[in-house]
N, C-alpha and C positions, 0 to 999 in steps of 0.2 A: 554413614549414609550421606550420599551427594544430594547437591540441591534438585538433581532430575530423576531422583532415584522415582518419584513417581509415574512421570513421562517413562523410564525408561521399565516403569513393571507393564505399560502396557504395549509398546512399541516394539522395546529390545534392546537387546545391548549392540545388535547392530545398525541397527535404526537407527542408534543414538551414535553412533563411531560414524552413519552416513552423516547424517545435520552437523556435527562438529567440523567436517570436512569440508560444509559446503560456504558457497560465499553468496548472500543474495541484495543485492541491490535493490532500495525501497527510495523511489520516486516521489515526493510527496509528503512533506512530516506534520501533516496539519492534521484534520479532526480521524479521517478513515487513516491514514499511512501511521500516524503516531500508536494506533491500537495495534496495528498488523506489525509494528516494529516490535514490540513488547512485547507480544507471543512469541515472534519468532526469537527473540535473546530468552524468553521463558522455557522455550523449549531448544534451547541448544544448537540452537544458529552456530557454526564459529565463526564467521567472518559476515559482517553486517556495512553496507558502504548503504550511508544516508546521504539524501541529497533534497533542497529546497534553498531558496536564494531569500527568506523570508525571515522578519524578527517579529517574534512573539509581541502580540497588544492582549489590553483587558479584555476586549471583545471575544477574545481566543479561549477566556477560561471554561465557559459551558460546553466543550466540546471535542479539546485539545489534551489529550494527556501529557502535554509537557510540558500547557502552558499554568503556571500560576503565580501569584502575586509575588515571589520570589522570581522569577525568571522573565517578567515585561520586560521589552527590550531588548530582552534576549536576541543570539541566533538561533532558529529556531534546529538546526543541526547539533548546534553545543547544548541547546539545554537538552537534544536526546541523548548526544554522547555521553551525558553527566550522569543521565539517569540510566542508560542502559547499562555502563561501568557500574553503577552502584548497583543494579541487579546481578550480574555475573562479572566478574571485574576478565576473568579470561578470555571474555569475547572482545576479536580483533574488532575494532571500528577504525571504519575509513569516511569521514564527511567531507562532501563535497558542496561549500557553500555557493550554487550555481542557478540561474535561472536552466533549465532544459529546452534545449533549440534545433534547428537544423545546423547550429554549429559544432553542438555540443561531440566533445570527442575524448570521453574519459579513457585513462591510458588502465584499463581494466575491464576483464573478463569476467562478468559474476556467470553464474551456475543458473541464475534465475532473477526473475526482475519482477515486481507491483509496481504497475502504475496508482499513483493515489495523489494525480495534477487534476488539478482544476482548468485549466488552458485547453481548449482542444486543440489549437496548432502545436503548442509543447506536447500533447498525449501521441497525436498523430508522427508527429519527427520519432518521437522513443519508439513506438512501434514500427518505423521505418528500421531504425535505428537495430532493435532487436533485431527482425528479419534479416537485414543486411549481415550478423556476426551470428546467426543463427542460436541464439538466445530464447527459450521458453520464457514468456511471460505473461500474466493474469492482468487485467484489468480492473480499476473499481467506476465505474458509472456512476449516475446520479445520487447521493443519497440526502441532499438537502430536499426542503419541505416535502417532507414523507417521516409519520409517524408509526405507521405499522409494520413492527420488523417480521411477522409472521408472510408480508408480502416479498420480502429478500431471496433472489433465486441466484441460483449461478446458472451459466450458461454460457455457450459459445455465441457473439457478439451479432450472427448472423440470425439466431432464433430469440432475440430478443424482442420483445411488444413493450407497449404504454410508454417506459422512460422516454423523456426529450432527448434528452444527453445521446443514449445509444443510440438513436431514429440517425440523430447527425452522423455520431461515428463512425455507422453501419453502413451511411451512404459514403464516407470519404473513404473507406475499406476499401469498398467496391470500385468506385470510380480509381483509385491505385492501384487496385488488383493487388492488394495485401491478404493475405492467409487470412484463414477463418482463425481465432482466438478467445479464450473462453475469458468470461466477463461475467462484476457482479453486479445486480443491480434491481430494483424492486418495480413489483407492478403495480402499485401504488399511484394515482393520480395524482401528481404535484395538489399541494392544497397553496392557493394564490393568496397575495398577501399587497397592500396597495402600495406597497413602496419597489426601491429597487435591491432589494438587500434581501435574499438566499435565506430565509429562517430554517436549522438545522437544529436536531438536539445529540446528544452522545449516546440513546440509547440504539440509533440506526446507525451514525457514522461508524460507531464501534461495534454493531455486530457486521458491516461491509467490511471494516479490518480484520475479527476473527474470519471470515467467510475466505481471505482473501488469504492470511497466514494458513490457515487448516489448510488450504488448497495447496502453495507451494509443499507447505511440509508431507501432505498427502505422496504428490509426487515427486519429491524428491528421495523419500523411502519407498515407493514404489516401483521402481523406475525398470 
């Protein structure tokens, strides 16, 4: 019995032979990109290229699946590649320890791409970026100060309400005349906090990561 023999009693054994073949680029390996990386190596990803230009701190533990008291310091790319080898050791991994920019010019073609940056001039360039090599890719939207994950929708980025985050997006979309693109993200009222510091917890970050891996894996055995 394989380790996806489960995945693969509800999918397929072709399903399972598409996901092994595919390669998907994850943007982001902080609180939402670290969940979405680890479904997708849980369900048989075979080529995973991680990319963040960021080292793991203790502030990172309440929210970071990668981040823990063994791995401070870290990069936060090698402490995924350490752990996604230890979940399936045959999954190809490709990290790229990179800020994302309008320079950025990776010598690779994934299949599909998560956004899960916090930047919106970095979110905005990778979405050019997609477009320009015609790339399917998801986005994740706001999921800091918001605690109710029953509020978490998916949606294409243009029918989006309430988030801050997407309001901005939706406008620099438009003003670019970038394609419509489906995005997660919760209609949840930011709840205000008197400082300047983002309060998030892992039970929303991580279900914007499951939201966001279900969705590539959705279509890429759908296809």
């Amino acid at each position: 019995m394989d380790r996806l023999h489960r995945i693969r009693l509800l999918l397929g054994d072709n399903a399972i032979q598409t996901l092994q073949s595919k390669t998907v680029m994850v943007v982001g390996c902080g609180a939402v990109g670290s969940v979405a990386i680890e479904a997708l190596a849980r369900s048989g990803i075979g080529h995973l290229i991680l990319v963040d230009f960021d080292k793991i701190e203790e502030s990172n533990i309440n929210r970071q699946l990668f981040a823990c008291v063994s791995t401070i310091g870290m990069s936060k790319v090698d402490a995924a590649h350490n752990r996604i080898q230890d979940i399936s050791p045959d999954i190809q991994i490709t990290t790229l320890n990179m800020f994302w920019d309008e320079n950025s010019v990776p010598n690779i073609t994934p299949d599909f791409v998560i956004d899960a940056i916090d930047s919106v001039p970095s979110k905005i360039a990778l979405y050019r970026w997609c477009t320009k090599h015609n790339i399917p890719f998801v986005a994740s939207m706001g999921a800091a100060q918001k605690t109710d994950v029953s509020q978490i929708r998916i949606a294409n980025i243009s029918k989006t309400t309430v988030c801050p985050l997407a309001a901005r997006i939706r406008k620099l979309v438009r003003a670019e005349n970038l394609p419509d693109f489906p995005v997660v993200y919760s209609t949840q009222t930011p709840i205000k906090n008197d400082t300047n510091t983002l309060g998030s917890m892992m039970t929303v970050t991580g279900c914007f990561g499951l939201y966001l891996a279900n969705y590539v894996i959705d279509k890429l055995t759908h296809k």
